[in-house]
VMD Tcl script that draws the C-alpha trace (Angstrom):
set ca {
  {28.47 19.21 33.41}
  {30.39 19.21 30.35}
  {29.87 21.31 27.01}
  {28.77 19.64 24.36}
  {30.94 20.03 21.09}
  {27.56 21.99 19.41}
  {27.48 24.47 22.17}
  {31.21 25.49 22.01}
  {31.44 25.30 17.97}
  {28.54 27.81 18.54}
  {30.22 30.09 20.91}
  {33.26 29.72 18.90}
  {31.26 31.14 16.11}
  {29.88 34.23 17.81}
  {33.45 35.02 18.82}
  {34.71 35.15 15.68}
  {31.50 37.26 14.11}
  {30.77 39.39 16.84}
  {33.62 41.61 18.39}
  {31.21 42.97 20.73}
  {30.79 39.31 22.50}
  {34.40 38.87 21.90}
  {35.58 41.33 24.29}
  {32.46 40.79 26.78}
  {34.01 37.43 27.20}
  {37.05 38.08 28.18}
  {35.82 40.84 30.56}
  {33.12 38.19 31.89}
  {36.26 35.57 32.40}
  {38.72 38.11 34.36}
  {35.55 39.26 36.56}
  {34.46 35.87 37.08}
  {38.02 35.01 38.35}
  {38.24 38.47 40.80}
  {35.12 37.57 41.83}
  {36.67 34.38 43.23}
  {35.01 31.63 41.00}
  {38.44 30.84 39.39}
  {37.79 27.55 37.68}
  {34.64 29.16 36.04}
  {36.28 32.33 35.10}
  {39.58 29.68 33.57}
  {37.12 27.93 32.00}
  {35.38 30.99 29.99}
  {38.76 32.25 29.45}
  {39.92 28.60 27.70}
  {36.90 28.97 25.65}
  {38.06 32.75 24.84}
  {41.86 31.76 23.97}
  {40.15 28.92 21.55}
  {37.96 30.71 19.87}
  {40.37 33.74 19.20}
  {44.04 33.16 19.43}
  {44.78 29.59 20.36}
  {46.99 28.06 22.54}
  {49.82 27.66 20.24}
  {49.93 31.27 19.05}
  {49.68 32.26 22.66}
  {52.48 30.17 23.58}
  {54.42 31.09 21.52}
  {53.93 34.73 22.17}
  {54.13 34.34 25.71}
  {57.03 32.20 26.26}
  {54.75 29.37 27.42}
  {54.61 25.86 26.19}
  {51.09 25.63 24.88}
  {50.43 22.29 26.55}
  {50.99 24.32 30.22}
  {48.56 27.09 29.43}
  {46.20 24.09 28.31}
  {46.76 22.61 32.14}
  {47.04 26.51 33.31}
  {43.12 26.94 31.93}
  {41.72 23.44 32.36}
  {39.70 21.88 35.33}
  {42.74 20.95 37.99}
  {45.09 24.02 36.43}
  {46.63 26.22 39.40}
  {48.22 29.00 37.33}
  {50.76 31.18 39.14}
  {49.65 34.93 39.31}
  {52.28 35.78 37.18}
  {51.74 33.43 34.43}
  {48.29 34.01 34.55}
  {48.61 37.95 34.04}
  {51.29 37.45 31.66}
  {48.20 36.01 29.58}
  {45.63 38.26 30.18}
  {47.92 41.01 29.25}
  {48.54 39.53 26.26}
  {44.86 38.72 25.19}
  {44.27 42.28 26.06}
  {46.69 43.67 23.48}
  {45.46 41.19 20.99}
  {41.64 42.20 21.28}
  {42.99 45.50 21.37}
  {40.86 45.76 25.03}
  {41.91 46.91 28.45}
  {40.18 45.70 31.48}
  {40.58 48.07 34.45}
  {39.70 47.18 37.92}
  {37.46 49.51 40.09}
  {36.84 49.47 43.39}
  {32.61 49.46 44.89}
  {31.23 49.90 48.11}
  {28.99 46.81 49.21}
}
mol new
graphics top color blue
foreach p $ca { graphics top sphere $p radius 0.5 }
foreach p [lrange $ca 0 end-1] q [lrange $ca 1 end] { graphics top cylinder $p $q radius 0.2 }
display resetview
């Protein structure tokens, strides 16, 4: 089911005013991805890269045509692992976050 415009102007909005939801969701789209729902976790992560530093800025940061990280983060995308962490890495340093990994016992 698609977004409605509303909903993601909304979200958009609480990423810009509220650092704490910021950085809880681009921890929520790396987990989501490790957790092996990728297209969810590309699709929270789209949402994240909108709201905060677009896809222009990030191309253009990362050495990355902005219309492949659009195709990278959308529906059909199948980003390569090191594109993909090239990006994270750099939304990291840009919400001035780091994500660590840890390992639990099931």
């Amino acid at each position: 089911m698609a977004l409605t415009r509303d909903f993601k102007q909304t979200v958009q909005a609480r990423v810009l005013a509220d650092p704490a939801f910021r950085d809880a969701l681009l921890k929520e789209g790396v987990e989501t991805m490790l957790a092996g729902d990728v297209d969810t976790g590309k699709g929270i992560l789209r949402d994240y890269i909108k709201a905060t530093v677009g896809f222009e800025r990030l191309g253009a940061d990362t050495g990355t045509s902005p219309k492949s990280l659009i195709r990278m983060f959308g529906p059909t995308g199948n980003p390569q692992a090191r594109n993909l962490f090239a990006v994270i890495s750099h939304l990291q340093q840009h919400a001035g976050v780091t994500l660590q990994v840890t390992s639990r016992t099931r």
